[in-house]
Structures are given as structure tokens and as C-alpha cells.
N, C-alpha and C positions, 0 to 999 in steps of 0.2 A: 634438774633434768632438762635439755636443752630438746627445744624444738624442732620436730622433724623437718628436712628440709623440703619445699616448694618444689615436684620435679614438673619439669618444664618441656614442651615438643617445640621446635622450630620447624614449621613448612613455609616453603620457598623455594623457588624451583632457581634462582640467582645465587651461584656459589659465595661470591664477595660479600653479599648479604647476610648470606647462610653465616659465614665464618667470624662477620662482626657479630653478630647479634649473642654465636656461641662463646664468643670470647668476653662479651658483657656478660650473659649470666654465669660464666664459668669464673666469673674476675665477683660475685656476691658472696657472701657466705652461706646467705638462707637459701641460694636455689640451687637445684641439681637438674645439668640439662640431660633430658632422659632420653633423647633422639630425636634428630632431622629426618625430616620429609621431605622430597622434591617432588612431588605432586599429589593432588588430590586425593586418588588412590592410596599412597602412603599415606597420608594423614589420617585417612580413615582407620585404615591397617593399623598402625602403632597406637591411635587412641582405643581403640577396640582390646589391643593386645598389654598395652602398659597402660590403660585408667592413668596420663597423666593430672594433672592437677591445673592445669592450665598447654593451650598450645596456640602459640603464637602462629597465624596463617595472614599467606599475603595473599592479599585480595583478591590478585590476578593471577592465576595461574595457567599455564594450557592445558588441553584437554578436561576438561571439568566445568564445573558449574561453582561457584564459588558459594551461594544460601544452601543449596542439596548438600554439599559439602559438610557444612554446618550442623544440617538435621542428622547426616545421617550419623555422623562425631556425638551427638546428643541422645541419640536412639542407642549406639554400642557402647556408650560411656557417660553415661546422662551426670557426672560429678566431674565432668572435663569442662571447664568455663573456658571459652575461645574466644581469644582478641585480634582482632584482624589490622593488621598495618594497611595503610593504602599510597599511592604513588600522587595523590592531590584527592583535596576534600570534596566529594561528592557527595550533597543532602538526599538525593537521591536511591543511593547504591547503600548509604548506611542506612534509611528506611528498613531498606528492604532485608539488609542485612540482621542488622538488629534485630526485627521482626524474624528473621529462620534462628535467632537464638545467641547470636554473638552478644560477649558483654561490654566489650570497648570496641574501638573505632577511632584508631588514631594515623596520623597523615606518616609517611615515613619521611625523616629526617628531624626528626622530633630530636630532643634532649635526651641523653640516654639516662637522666635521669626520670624524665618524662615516662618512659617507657616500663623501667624498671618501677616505677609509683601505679603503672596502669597492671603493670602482672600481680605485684601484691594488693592490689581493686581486686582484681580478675579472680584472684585464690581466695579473695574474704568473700566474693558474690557480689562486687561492687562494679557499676555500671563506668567506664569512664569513656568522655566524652569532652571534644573543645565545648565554650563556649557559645563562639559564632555558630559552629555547626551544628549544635545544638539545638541553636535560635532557628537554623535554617532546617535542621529538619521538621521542626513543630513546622514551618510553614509549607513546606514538601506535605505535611499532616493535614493539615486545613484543607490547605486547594484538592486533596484526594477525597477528605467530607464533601467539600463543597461538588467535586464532581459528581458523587455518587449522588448526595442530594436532590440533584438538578436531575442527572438522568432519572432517579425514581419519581419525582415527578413528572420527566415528561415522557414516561412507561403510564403513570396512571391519565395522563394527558391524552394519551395517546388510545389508550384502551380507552376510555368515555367517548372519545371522538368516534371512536372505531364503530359503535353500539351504535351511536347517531344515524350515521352513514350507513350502514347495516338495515336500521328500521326504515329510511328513508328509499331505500331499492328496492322497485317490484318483483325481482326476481329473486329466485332462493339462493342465499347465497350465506356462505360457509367461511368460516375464518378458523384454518388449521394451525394448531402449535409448531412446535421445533420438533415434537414428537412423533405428530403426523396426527395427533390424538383433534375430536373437535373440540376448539374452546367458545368458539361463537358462533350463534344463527338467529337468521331471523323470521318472520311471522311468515310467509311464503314458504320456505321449508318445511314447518310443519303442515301447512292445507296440501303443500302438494306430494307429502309422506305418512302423512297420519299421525305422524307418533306427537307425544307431549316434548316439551323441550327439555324435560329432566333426564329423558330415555337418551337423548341422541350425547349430551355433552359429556365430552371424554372419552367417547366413542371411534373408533376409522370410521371415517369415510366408506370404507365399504358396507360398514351395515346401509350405510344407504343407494349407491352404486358398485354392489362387489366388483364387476368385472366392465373391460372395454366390447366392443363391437366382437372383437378380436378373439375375446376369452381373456386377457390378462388381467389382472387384479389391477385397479384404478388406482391406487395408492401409489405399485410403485411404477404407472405407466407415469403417473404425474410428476414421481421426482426424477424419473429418465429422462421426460420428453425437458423440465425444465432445466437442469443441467446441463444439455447439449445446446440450448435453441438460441441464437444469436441474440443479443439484447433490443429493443425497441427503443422506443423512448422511454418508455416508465416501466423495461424492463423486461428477461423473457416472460412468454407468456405461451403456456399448452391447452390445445384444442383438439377433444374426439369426442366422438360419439357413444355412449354406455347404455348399459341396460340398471335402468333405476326399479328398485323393487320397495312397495308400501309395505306399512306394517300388515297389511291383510294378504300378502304375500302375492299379489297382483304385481306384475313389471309393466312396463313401459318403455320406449328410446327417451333418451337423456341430452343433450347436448351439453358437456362440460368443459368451462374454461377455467382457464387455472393460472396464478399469477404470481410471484413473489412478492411480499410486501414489500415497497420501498423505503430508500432512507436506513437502510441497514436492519431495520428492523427483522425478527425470525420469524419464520411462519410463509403461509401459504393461505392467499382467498381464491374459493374456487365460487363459481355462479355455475348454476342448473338451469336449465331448459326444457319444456319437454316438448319435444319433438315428434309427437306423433302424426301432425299435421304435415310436417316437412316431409317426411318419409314419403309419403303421396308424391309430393313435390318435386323427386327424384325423378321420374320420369321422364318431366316436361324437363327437366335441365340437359338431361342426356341426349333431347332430341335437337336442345339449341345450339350445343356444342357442336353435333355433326352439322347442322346448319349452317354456324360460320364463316363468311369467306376466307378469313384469314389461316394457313395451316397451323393448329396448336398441336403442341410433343410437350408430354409431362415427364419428367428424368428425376431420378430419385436421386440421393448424395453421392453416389458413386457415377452417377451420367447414361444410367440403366432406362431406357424408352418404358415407360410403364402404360400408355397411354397415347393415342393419336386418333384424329379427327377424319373426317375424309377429305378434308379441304390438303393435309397432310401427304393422305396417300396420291390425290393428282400433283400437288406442285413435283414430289421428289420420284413419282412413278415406282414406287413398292407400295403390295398388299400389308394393311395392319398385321397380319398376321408374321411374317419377316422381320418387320421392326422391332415388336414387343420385343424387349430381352435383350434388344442387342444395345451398344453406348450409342452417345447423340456423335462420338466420331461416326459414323455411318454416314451422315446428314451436313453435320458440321467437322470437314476432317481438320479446319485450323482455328477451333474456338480455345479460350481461355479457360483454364482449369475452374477460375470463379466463376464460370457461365451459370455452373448449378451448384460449387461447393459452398457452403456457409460457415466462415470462420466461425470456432469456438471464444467464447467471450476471453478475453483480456492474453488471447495467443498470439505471438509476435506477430503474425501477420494479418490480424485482422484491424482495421481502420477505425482508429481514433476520431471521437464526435470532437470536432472543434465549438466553442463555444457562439459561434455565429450561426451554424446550422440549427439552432434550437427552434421547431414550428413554432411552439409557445409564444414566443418572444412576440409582444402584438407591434411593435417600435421600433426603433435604430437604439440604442444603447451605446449612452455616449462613453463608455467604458471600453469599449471595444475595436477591434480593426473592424477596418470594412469588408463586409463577406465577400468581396472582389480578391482579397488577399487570400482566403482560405479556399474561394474555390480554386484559383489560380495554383494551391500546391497541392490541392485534390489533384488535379490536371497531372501536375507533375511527377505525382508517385505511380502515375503508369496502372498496370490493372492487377493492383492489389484486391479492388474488387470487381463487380459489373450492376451498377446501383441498379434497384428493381425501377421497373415502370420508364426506365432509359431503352429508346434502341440505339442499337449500333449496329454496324457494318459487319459483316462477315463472308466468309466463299461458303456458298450451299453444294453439294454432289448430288447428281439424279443416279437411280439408279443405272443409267447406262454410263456411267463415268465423267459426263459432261457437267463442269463446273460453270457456278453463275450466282451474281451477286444477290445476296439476300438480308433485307431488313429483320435483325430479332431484336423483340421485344420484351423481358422478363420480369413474372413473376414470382411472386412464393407464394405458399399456403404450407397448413400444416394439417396433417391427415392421419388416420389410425395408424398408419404404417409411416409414418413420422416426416420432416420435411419434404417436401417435392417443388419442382422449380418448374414453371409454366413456360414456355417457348411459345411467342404468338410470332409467324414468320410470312415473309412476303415478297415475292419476286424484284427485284430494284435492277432486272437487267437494261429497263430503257432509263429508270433513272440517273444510272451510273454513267451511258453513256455520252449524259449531257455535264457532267463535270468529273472534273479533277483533283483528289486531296492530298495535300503532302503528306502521305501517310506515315512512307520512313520516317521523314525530320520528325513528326510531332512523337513517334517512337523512341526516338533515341535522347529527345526531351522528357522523356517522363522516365527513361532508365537510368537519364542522369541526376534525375531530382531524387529516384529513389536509392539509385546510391550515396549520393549526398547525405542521405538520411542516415543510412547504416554506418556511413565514414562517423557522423556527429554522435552517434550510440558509443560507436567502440570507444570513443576518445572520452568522452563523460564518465563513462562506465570505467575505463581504464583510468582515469584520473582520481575517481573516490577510491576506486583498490587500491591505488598508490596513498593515497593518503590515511588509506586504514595502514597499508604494513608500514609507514615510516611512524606514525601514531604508536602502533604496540613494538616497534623498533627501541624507537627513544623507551618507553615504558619500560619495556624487557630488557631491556640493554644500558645503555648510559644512565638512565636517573638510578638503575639499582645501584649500577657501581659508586655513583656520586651519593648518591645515601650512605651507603654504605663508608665511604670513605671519612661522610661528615661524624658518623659512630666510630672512626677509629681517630678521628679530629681528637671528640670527647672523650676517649679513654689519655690517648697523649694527656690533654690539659692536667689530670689527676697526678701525672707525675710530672710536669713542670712543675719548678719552684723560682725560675727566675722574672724579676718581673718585665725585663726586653722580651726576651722569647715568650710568656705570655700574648703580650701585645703584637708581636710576629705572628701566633698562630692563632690571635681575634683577627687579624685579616684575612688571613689564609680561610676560616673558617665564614666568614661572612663573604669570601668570594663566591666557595663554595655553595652557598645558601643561596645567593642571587642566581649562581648557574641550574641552581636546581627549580625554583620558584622560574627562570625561562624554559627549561626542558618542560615543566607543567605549562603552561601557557600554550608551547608547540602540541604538546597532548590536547589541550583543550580547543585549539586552532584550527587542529586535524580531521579530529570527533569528539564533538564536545559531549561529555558523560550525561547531562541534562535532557540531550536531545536524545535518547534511549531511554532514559529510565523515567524524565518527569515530563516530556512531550516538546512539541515546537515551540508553544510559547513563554516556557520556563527558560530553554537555551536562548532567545532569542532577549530575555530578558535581560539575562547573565552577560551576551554581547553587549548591548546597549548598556549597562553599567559598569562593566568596564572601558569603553566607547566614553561616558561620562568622565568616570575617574580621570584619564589619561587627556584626554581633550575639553572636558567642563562641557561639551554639548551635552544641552538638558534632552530628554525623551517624553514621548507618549506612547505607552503600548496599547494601542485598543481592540480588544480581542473579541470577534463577533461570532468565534467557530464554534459550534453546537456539542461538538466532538471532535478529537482526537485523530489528525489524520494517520491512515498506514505511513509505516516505517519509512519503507521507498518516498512518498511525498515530503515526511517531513523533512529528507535527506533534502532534497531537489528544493526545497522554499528556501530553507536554512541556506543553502548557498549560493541559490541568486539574491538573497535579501545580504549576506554577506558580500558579496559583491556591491551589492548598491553601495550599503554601509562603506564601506573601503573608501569608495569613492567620496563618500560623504566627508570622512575621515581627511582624507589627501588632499580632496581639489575646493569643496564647497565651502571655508569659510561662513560655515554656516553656527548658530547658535541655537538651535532649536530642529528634531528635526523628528518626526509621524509614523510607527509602525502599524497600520491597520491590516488586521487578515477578517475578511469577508467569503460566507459561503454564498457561490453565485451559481446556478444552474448544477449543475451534478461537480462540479471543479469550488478552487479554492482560490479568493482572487487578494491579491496582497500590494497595499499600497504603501508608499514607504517616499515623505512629504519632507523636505529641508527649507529653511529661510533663508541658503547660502546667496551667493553671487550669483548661480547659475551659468550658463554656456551656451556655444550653439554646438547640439548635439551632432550635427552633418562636419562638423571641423572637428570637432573632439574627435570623431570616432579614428579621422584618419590619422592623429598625434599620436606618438608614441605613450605608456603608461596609460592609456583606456581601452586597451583589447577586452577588459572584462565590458564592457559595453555588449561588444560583439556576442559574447561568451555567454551573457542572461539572457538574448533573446535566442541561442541556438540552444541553451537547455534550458528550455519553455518549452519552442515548438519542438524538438524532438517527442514530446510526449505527447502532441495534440495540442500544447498550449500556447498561448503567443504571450508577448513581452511590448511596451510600449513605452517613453521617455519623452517626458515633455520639460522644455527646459530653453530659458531664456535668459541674456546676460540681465544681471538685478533684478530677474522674478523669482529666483528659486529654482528647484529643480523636482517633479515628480514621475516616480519609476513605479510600475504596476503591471502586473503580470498575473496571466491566470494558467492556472496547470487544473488538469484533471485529477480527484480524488486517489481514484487508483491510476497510477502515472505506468507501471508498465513495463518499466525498464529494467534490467539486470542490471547487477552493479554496483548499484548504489543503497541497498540493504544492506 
């Protein structure tokens, strides 16, 4: 009684593919091909509807997810074993594969008998796998333990520290989950709630502050207000005023402020205050503000007058009563939209912290440019904003229509009824008339610096797009057909019998192999698969070892990043550190040469050290074949970061650049 045959699915959305691979199994005795797929969608269909016994799926497909793929072939046909071909071996993408349920994992252009050995693995329940790939997934495995490791210590690191610093603040102060639920407080909370601290944890926050001034529930005034509120230095942060109620059901005013943990961390600390004393206090404030010489106008985000002084109503000659309600155009008819708006954090037009502005910093940091450079293209980008506690110039209007120059001076604050921008202002009609500003020119220098900026966006951002669709071009296109071609190599060889033409189509076939093992290369050139699925300093590795193999310069990777940057930055490292590299590559003569990546202030700073010849970087940059020079230091600073290159004939050459975290840009995701 002869055994049933093997039937077989082929999905691949590459006809020439499709057609080799049915002509291999069509060309066995034991297997029967039971139907092709052109995408995902089909593959699921036909395993769901013919239970084949094996289906052959390429890796890459459009429209689809290729592990969901996987499961869900597992879930409508759980006896369908699925071998996935791939277009270059990535320890990475087979992980992850593997893990949604594939049982092999083989490169395409494999030996058709390679192939045909991994399907009958495939029908017995047998795992098949290279080697090397192999070796490299176990270590893809390791460094994913070891990350995990590390973070769950420094989660429980982090929480002990947390309790520390908690006990050590005299005021009540609260550390919310991802939940909103409370997971931490300390000894002040209770004296000044009553409750025990078994009552409160795990609890909202409104059992102990249900609502704001306002009547809104505190909970979710805290994650509105902190969602909206431009970042500080350590972060937005929401301020109002509540009514806190004890456990004996007694209330009181509240003052609550509320913070995002830093450092990525989830969760929310809020600090209590009670404020019953302040409230008194109101008073005497209200009487100092009308006091003031200087006219204050408070304008809420929309530029709506919420508030004025009386020093207000003589400078511009209208009653408070006119003003309330009406825009600061009234007052101010040629101010800047940022007078009072507050960019939303990480939205194209709000202003990048450059790594110099940091108060913190108690020193000069020899790492860095000098804050002369960064304030200089603050300067230049024109009035993307209007920095608080700056004044500037503006035309004032009186109510009788007569214009005249006016000092404002702005602040912020954050109030129950959510941001408000403080306008402190002041007659400058005899100051102006003792000087003169080039006001145009300095105008049309900062609309040229900020276009400048947006020209160096599109062209970065248009540069990676073009390198992702020429990347899944060659993928989708040339290396199927050249696979595919090397599988109809190996069916010819079976019916050769002469021994010339043998030896005709080993080279034929080994051209082929070299053309394909380059189309991979350009793939990996483009977007290299590591830098997706196993992070920056996995791809960065992969360059530098092949950098090795090809040139014998040895490496150092030393990796000091705590975590994982977003996607967009690792794009943006990877390719000015690629650039260095190149250069290292091309011109330095070098034997040895330093990839360091360092977290520095809220950005990621990366240094990258050669033993070459070195240069003078003022004459390289004007030669032909070092425009990438040019090129790392314009995507650096397009995101807030700058780039810097020290480099002397027979000292070497050192390139180091810092970008911000989250860098910001489209494009390059």
C-alpha cells in the first residue's frame, strides 16, 4: 500500500517564484501541490479550507502581517506545519517567526534539494533551520533575557527608590499606576486623610480628592490637563485646586499637583496640599494685582482676555468690563499667534530643547557646542515661539485707535480652567523714540533660517522613503525573479548528463548566487532587518562585522543605553553613524576604530573613534566625495541635535553627535 502523498500550499505573492517552486513539487512523487496563494489573506483561506499538510509562505508579503499570518493558519488548521522562505537570513524576524508557530526558516535560494528535505521536516513535525542562523538566533535569545532581566531589575530598583523618596517628602504625596489605581503613599497622607494605608492602595484618587474647584472629577482633570501641557524640564506637570474630603467625611481645599514619572516610566505622582490658609490669602493677592504699575491681561489658549488690572484699563483707555471676552487682538492687533498659544508636546511646530539649554548642567560640557551656536539658530527659526519671562516689542491700540509702542512681557501659569498666558505691558513710546531696530532684516533672517529647516526635513525624510521603496523593490522584484531562476538552474542540472554543460551551468549558477547574496547586501544597505526587529545596537553590530570582514578594521561596540530607542531615532543614529563609518571605510586608513552610544540629558549622544590618518575637516568638507560630512551634521540638527568632528592629519579622526530621544521627524519610521 503506497503512501499518501504530502499536499503542499505555496503562498507568494512573486509569480516566477510561485511557478518554480510548483514545478519542484510537481517534478516529486510524494508531494501533491494543493494550491498557491498570492497573499496572506489566501493563505489563511486555503489552509482553513484544504488542511494542507504543509504551506510553503514567503516571509514578505504585502498587505499582511507575516507571524498573525502564521497563528491564524494554526488556529483554522492547527495539523498545517508552515515553512517560511526569506529573501536573507534574519536572527531576528525568525525569532519572532518561529515563536508565532513556523517550523522552518530557510533563506531563498537554497538548493532545491534543501528545500524539498525542509518540507518533508515540515510533514514529520521537524523543525528545520541553518546552522549559523541558528547560532544567531540563540543569541537574538540571550540579549532578549538579558534585556528583560535588566529592566525587571531596574523596575524593582526603581520602585525601592521610589518608597525612599516618598518617605523622605513632607508632603502627601501619591504615586498612581498606568491604571490611575493608587500604588504608593506616604505617612502625610494618611495624618492628613485619616485613613490606614491598606484603605487607600488600589484605590482612585478620588476617594480622596473626588472633584476639582470646578466640580470635575480629579482623575480625569489630571490626565487632560497632563496631555495637553507643554513639557518642562522634568516633564508636563498639572496644577488646581480640589476639595479633599477625610474619612470622617469633613472636606477641605486641596492644592494638587500632578506629574508624569520620568524616564519612560508609567504612572502619575501627584503632591496634596492643604490649602486652607491660602484661601484667606486670596484677597490680599487681588488687591496687589490691581496695585501694580505695570498693565497685566490674562488670555486663555484661544487669546480670549479673561482678566485685567487697572493699571490695564488706563494704559489702553477701555473699561474691564469691554475687554473681558473679547481676543488680546483688541490690544495687541500685530502680535504672534505664540503670544499665548502653547505648542502640544512633540507637534511639528513646537521647539526642540537643544542639549545646551539644559539649567541643570552646573559646567561647560566638553562634549558639546557652545550655547552661542544654539542660541544663534533659536534666533533663526523666527517666532516659532515667544519664550516666557522675554519681552519683546510690539504695536499696542488705545481704545481711540491710536497706535504706540508697547513692552510685553509673558507669562504662563496653570489654573482650574487650564493654561492662561500672563501679558505684563508697558508704554515704550519715549523709549522707541530714542533708537532704531532693523526690524525687517532681523525678520527675514529668522524666515530664512526656518525655512532652511523645513527644506532639510523634506530632503531627509524623502531620502529614507526612497530607500525603504528601492529596499522592498529589489526584495519584491529582482531577488524573487533571481531565486527563482536559481530553482529552475537546479531543476536543469537533473537532466544534464554532459560533463561541459555541467560545468557551463556551475557558472552560470554561481553568477547567479553572487548576484543574489548583492541584491541582499543592497537590502541590508537600505533597511537593515536588525535595526527593526533586534534594535540599534544589534544592526550596528552586523555593520561593523561586516566593515571588519571586507576591510580587517577591528571594532569596539560599547553600548551604555539603558533602553531601546523609538524607531524614528534609531533610524536617524544608524545613518549618521553609517555615514561616519563610510568615511572610515574610504578615506581613514585606519586599523581600529570605537562605536560608543551614551544617554546624555533627555537625547542619545554617540561617539564613533578611528586610529586613521585623520584630516583637516575645513578642507575635506570642501572636496569632492565628503558631502556626507555636511549631511550628519544637517540630520542631527534638524531634530534639535547637533553633530561635531574633530580630526587632525596623524591624530585620528573623532565624530559625535547627539539627537534627542524622540527626534520628531516623519519619514523616517
Amino acid at each position: 500500500m503506497t503512501e499518501p502523498s504530502t499536499r503542499v500550499v505555496i503562498a507568494d505573492d512573486d509569480r516566477e517564484m510561485r511557478d518554480a517552486l510548483a514545478d519542484l513539487i510537481a517534478s516529486q512523487p510524494g508531494l501533491e501541490l494543493a494550491g498557491e496563494a498570492v497573499s496572506h489573506d489566501d493563505a489563511i483561506r486555503l489552509a482553513a479550507r484544504d488542511h494542507p499538510r504543509v504551506l510553503v509562505l514567503d516571509a514578505r508579503m504585502p498587505d499582511g502581517e507575516t507571524a498573525a499570518t502564521i497563528r491564524s493558519i494554526q488556529d483554522r488548521s492547527p495539523n498545517t506545519a508552515v515553512l517560511v522562505l526569506s529573501a536573507y537570513e534574519d536572527p531576528g524576524n525568525a525569532v519572532e517567526l518561529l515563536s508565532a508557530g513556523a517550523t522552518g526558516y530557510l533563506v531563498k535560494g537554497a538548493a532545491d534539494s534543501e528545500i524539498l528535505e525542509a518540507i518533508a521536516r515540515a510533514a514529520r513535525g521537524q523543525v528545520s533551520i541553518s546552522l549559523p542562523l541558528a547560532k544567531e538566533c540563540l543569541a537574538v535569545l540571550r540579549r532578549n533575557l538579558e534585556t528583560e532581566r535588566r529592566a525587571s531589575a531596574a523596575t524593582l530598583q526603581s520602585a525601592n527608590v521610589l518608597r525612599q523618596l516618598l518617605d523622605r517628602i513632607r508632603a502627601a504625596a501619591i504615586l498612581l499606576g498606568a491604571n490611575g489605581a493608587i500604588e504608593m503613599i506616604n505617612a502625610p497622607v494618611l495624618h492628613m486623610f485619616g485613613y490606614p494605608r491598606t484603605d487607600l492602595i488600589g484605590e482612585p484618587i478620588t476617594k480622596l480628592v473626588p472633584v476639582s474647584r470646578l466640580g470635575e472629577p480629579v482623575d480625569e482633570l489630571i490626565y487632560r490637563l497632563l496631555s495637553r501641557e507643554p513639557p518642562g524640564e522634568l516633564g508636563p506637570e498639572a496644577q488646581f485646586t480640589g476639595t479633599g474630603r477625610r474619612r470622617d467625611g469633613s472636606t477641605f481645599p486641596v492644592q494638587v499637583s500632578a506629574s508624569l514619572m520620568p524616564h519612560g516610566q508609567r504612572g502619575v505622582a501627584v503632591v496634596l496640599r492643604d490649602i486652607s490658609d491660602i484661601n484667606r490669602a486670596e484677597t490680599r493677592y487681588q488687591a496687589l494685582f490691581e496695585a501694580l504699575p505695570d498693565a497685566l491681561v490674562v488670555v486663555d489658549g484661544n487669546g480670549r482676555i479673561t482678566l485685567v488690572n487697572a493699571a490695564a484699563e488706563r494704559l489702553f483707555g477701555y473699561p474691564r468690563e469691554e475687554l473681558l471676552e473679547r481676543t488680546v487682538d483688541t490690544l495687541l492687533p500685530e502680535h504672534p499667534v505664540t503670544l499665548y498659544r502653547t505648542e502640544e508636546p512633540g507637534s511639528p511646530d513646537a521647539p526642540h530643547a537643544a542639549p545646551d539649554a539644559n539649567p541643570r548642567d552646573s559646567g561647560p560640557n566638553p562634549r558639546r557646542p557652545s550655547a552661542a551656536g544654539s542660541k544663534r539658530e533659536n534666533e533663526m527659526n523666527g517666532k516659532s515661539a515667544v519664550e516666557p519671562d522675554k519681552s519683546i516689542e510690539l504695536i499696542g491700540r488705545k481704545r481711540d485707535g491710536t497706535d504706540f509702542p508697547v513692552a510685553v512681557t509673558v507669562g504662563r501659569m496653570l489654573t482650574d480652567e487650564g493654561p492662561r498666558t500672563v501679558l505684563s505691558m508697558r508704554d515704550m513710546t519715549e523709549a522707541a523714540s530714542s533708537r532704531q531696530a532693523p526690524e525687517h532684516s532681523i525678520e527675514m533672517l529668522r524666515a530664512a533660517g526656518v525655512e532652511h529647516r523645513n527644506v532639510l526635513v523634506d530632503l531627509v525624510g524623502a531620502h529614507e522613503r526612497e530607500r525603504q521603496r528601492i529596499a522592498a523593490g529589489i526584495h519584491d522584484d529582482s531577488l524573487q525573479v533571481i531565486t527563482a531562476a536559481a530553482l529552475r538552474m537546479q531543476q536543469l542540472r537533473r537532466r544534464l548528463r554532459d560533463p561541459d554543460d555541467l560545468k557551463v551551468l556551475a557558472k552560470v549558477e554561481e553568477t547567479i548566487r553572487l548576484a543574489a547574496d548583492r541584491l541582499r547586501r543592497m537590502i541590508f544597505d537600505f533597511r537593515p532587518p536588525a535595526l527593526e526587529h533586534e534594535g540599534l545596537v544589534a544592526a550596528l553590530k552586523v555593520y561593523l562585522e561586516q566593515l571588519h570582514n571586507e576591510t580587517k578594521i577591528s571594532y569596539e561596540l560599547d553600548n551604555r543605553l539603558e533602553s531601546e530607542p523609538p524607531m524614528q531615532t534609531r533610524v536617524l543614529i544608524y545613518r549618521i553613524a553609517q555615514d561616519a563609518l563610510m568615511n572610515v571605510r574610504l578615506h581613514s586608513r585606519a586599523s581600529n576604530v570605537t562605536v560608543r552610544l551614551s544617554e546624555v540629558d533627555t537625547g542619545i549622544l554617540t561617539e564613533i573613534i578611528d586610529n586613521g590618518v585623520g584630516y583637516n575637516p575645513m578642507e575635506a568638507e570642501a572636496e569632492p566625495g565628503h558631502l556626507g560630512l555636511t549631511l550628519m551634521r544637517d540630520r542631527a540638527e534638524i531634530v534639535g541635535g547637533w553633530c561635531r568632528i574633530e580630526s587632525a592629519p596623524g591624530a585620528g579622526t573623532t565624530v559625535e553627535f547627539w539627537v534627542p530621544r524622540e527626534v520628531g521627524m516623519t519619514g523616517t519610521g
